[in-house]
C-alpha positions as CSV (number, residue, x, y, z in Angstrom):
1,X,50.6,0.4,31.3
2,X,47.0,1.3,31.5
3,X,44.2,-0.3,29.5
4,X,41.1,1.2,27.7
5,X,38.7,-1.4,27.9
6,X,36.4,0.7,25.6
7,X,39.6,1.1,22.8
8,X,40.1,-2.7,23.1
9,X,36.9,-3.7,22.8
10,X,36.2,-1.9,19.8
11,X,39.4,-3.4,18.2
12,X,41.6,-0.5,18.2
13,X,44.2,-0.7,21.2
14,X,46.3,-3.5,19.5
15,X,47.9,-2.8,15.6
16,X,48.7,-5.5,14.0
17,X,52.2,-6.7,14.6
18,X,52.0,-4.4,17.8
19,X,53.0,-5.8,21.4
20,X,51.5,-5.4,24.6
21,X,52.6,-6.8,28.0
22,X,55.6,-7.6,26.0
23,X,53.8,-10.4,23.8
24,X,53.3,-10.4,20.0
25,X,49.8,-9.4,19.5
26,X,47.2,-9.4,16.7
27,X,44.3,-7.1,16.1
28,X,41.7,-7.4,18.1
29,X,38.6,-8.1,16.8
30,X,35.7,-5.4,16.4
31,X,33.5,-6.9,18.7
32,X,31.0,-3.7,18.1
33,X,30.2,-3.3,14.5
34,X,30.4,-0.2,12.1
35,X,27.0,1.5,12.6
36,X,25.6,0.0,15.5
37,X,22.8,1.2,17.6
38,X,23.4,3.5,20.8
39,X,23.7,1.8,23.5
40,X,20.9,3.2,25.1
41,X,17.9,3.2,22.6
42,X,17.5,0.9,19.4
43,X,18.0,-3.3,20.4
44,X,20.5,-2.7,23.1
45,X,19.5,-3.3,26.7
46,X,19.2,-0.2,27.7
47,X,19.3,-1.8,31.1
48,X,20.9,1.7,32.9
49,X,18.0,3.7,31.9
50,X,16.1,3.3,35.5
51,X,14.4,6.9,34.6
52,X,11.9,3.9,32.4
53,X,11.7,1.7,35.1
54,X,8.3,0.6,36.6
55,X,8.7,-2.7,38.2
56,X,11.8,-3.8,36.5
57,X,10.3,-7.3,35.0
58,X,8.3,-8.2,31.8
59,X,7.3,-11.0,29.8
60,X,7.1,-11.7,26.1
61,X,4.0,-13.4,25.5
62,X,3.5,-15.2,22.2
63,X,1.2,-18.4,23.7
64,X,-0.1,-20.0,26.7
65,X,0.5,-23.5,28.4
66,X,-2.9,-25.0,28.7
67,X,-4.6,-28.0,28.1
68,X,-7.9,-26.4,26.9
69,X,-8.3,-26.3,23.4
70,X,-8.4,-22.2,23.0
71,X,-7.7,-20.3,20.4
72,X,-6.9,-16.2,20.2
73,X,-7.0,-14.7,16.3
74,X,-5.8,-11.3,16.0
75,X,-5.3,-9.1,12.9
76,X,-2.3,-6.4,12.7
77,X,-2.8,-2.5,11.1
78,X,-6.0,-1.9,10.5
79,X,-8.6,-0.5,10.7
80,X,-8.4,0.0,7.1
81,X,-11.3,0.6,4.1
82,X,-9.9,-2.2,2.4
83,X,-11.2,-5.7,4.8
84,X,-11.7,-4.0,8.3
85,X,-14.9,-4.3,8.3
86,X,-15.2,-7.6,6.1
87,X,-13.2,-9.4,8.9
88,X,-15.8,-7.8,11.6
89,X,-18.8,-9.2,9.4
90,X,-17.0,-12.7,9.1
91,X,-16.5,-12.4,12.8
92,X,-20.0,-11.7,13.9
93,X,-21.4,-14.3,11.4
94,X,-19.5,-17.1,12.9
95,X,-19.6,-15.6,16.6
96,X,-16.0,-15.2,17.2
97,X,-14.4,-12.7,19.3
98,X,-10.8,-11.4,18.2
99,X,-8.2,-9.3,19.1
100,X,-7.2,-5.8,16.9
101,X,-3.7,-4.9,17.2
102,X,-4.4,-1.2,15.8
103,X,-2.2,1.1,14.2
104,X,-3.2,4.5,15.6
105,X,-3.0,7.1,12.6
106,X,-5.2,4.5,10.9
107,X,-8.2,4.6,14.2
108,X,-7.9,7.9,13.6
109,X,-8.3,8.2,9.8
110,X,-10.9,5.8,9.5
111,X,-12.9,5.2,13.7
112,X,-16.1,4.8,12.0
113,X,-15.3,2.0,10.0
114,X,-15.3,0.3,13.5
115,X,-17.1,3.1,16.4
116,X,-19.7,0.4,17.8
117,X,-18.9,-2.9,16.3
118,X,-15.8,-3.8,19.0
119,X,-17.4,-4.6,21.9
120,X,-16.9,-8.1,21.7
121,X,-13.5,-8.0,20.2
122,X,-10.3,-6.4,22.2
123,X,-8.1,-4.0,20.8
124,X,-4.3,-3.7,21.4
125,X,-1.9,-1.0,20.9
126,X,-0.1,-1.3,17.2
127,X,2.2,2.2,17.5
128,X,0.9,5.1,15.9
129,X,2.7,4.6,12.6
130,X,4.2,1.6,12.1
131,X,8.0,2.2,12.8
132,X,10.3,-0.5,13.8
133,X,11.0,0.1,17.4
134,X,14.1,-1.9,17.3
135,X,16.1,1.5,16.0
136,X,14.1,3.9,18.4
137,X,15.0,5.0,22.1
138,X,12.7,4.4,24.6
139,X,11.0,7.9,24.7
140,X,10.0,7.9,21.5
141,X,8.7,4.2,21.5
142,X,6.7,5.7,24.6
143,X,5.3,8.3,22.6
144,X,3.9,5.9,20.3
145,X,2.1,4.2,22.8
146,X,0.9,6.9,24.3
147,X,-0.3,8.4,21.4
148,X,-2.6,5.5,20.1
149,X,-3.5,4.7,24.0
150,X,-5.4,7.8,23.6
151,X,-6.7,7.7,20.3
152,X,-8.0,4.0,20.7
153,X,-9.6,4.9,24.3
154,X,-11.9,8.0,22.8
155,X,-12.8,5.4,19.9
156,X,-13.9,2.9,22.3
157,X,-13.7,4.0,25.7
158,X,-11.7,1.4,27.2
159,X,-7.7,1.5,28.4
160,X,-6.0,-1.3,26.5
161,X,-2.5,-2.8,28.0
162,X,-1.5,-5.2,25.4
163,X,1.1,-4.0,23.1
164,X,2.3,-5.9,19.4
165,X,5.8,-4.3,18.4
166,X,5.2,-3.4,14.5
167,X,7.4,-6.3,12.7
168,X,7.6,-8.4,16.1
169,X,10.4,-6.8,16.8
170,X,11.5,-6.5,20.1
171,X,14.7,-4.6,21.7
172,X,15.4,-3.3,25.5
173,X,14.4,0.4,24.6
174,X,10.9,-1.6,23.2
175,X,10.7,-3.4,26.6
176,X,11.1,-0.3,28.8
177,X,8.8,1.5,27.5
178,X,6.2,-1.1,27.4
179,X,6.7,-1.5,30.7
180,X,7.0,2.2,32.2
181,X,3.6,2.5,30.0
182,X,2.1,-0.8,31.9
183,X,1.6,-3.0,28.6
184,X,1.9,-6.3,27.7
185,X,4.2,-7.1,24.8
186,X,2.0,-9.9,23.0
187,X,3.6,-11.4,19.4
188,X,2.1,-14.8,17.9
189,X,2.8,-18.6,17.7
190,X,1.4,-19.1,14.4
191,X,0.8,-17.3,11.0
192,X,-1.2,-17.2,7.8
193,X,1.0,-17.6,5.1
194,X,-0.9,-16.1,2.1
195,X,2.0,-16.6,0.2
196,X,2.1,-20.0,-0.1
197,X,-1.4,-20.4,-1.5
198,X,-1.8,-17.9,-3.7
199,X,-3.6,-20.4,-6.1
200,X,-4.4,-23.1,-3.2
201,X,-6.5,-21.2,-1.0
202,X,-8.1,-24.3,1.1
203,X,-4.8,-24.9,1.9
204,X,-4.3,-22.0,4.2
205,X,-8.1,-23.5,5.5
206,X,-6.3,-26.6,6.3
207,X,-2.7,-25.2,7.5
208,X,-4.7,-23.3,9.8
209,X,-7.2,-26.2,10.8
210,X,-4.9,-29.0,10.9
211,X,-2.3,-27.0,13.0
212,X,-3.2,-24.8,15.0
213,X,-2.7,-26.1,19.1
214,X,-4.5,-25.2,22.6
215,X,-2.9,-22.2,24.0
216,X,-2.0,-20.5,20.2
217,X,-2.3,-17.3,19.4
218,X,-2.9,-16.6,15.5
219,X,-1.8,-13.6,13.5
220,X,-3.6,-12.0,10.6
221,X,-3.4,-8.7,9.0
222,X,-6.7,-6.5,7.9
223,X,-4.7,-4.2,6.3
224,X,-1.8,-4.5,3.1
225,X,-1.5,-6.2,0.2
226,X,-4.2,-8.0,-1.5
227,X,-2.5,-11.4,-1.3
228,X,-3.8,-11.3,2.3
229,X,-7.4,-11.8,0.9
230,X,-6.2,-15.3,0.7
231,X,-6.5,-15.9,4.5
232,X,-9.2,-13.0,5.1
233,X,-11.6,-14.6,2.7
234,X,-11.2,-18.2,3.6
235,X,-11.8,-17.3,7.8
236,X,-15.2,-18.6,8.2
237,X,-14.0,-22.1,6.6
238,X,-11.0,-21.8,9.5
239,X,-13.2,-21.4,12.2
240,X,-15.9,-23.9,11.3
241,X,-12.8,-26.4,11.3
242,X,-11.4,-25.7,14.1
243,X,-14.6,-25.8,16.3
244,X,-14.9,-29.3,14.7
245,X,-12.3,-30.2,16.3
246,X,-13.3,-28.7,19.6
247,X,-11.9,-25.5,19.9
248,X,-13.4,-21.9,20.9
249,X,-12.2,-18.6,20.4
250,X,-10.9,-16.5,23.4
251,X,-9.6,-13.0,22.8
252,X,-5.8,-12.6,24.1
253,X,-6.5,-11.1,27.2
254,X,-8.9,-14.2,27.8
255,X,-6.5,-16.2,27.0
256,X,-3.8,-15.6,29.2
257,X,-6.4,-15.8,32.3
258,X,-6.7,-19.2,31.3
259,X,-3.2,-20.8,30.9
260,X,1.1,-19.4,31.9
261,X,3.1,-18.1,29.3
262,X,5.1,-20.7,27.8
263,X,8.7,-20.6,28.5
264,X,11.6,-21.5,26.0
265,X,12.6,-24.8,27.3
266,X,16.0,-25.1,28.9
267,X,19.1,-25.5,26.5
């Protein structure tokens, strides 16, 4: 009697109260849910696609192992009319360089908001509208990339190679196309969490002060709702206290020159 792995797997070779190879059997289980992903685009591998492959390894970078006390803030969306160029003031006040994750439509919507005041900052690759790459294939995660690439290299005239999956979200179609596109996939260790201190806002000062570590790399947004002002507003107070405790401010890219990526410590 033949087998069809794919049948079986999907839980439909075996009835209930059925026999095969002449033993009672019980359904199999449905190892692949209802209304999941193709197999080659959203969060699956995607590992047979070699028509994406560049050099056929990447890392997930989210902090560095170092010593050193360093620090890399970035802010997610923007640029945007509402704090874009708020957080750039803030920035230049307190002599801190920073990392943009930029959303593409939005450089293009609203460049001079920001034409001339990045040169000290970096600025990473967002997407172009914000989608969640885990339920897109690979070509169309590309064409995201490529799309702001461009728009983000006429604003400023640099290549950028870092990329920040809208959401964090990270699947195996997200992963080849980073790669094929030579970007770094770069998410965060640590968070504002405006939330929280809606009516406490030196709290998120001293959440952020009091816990940040060497090698961290901090995620705002300068975009989205205005609960975010409680973290945008309170920055210069963040960064006085941490360079009281004797940390400077690296962009990411400066960052990971200086330390390894950490790795997930063995189970």
């Amino acid at each position: 009697m033949g087998l069809n792995r794919r049948k079986f797997l999907r839980g439909g070779l075996i009835a209930a109260g059925g026999t095969a190879f002449g033993v009672a059997a019980v359904e199999a289980p449905r190892l692949i849910p209802r209304g999941h992903l193709p197999f080659d685009g959203g969060y699956a591998a995607a590992a047979d696609r070699v028509d994406f492959e560049r050099s056929g390894s990447l890392d997930v970078i989210w902090r560095v192992q170092t010593d050193e006390k360093v620090v890399a803030f970035t802010f997610d969306d923007g640029p945007g009319p509402q704090w874009t160029s708020m957080v750039l003031d803030t920035l230049a006040d307190k002599g801190v360089p920073a990392t943009f994750f930029m959303v593409g439509r939005n450089v293009a919507a609203h460049s001079d908001l920001v034409r001339g005041r990045l040169d000290r900052h970096e600025v990473g690759n967002h997407s172009w509208s914000h989608p969640d790459f885990a339920t897109m294939d690979a070509a169309t995660i590309q064409e995201q990339i490529g799309r702001t690439h461009d728009t983000i290299k006429s604003l400023t005239g640099r290549d950028t190679s870092l990329l920040r999956p809208p959401y964090g979200h990270v699947g195996g179609s997200t992963l080849l196309a980073a790669n094929d596109c030579g970007y770094q996939v770069v998410l965060w260790s640590h968070q504002m969490a405006e939330a929280a201190y809606l009516k406490n806002p030196a709290g998120q000062v001293k959440e952020i002060v009091d816990n940040v570590q060497p090698g961290q790399i901090v995620l705002a947004h300068d975009v989205g709702s205005s609960d975010r002002l409680i973290a945008l507003r309170q920055l210069g107070a963040m960064f006085d206290g941490l360079r009281q405790r004797g940390f400077r401010f690296v962009t990411v890219s400066e960052l990971l020159a200086l330390g390894t990526p950490a790795k997930s410590p063995t189970p």
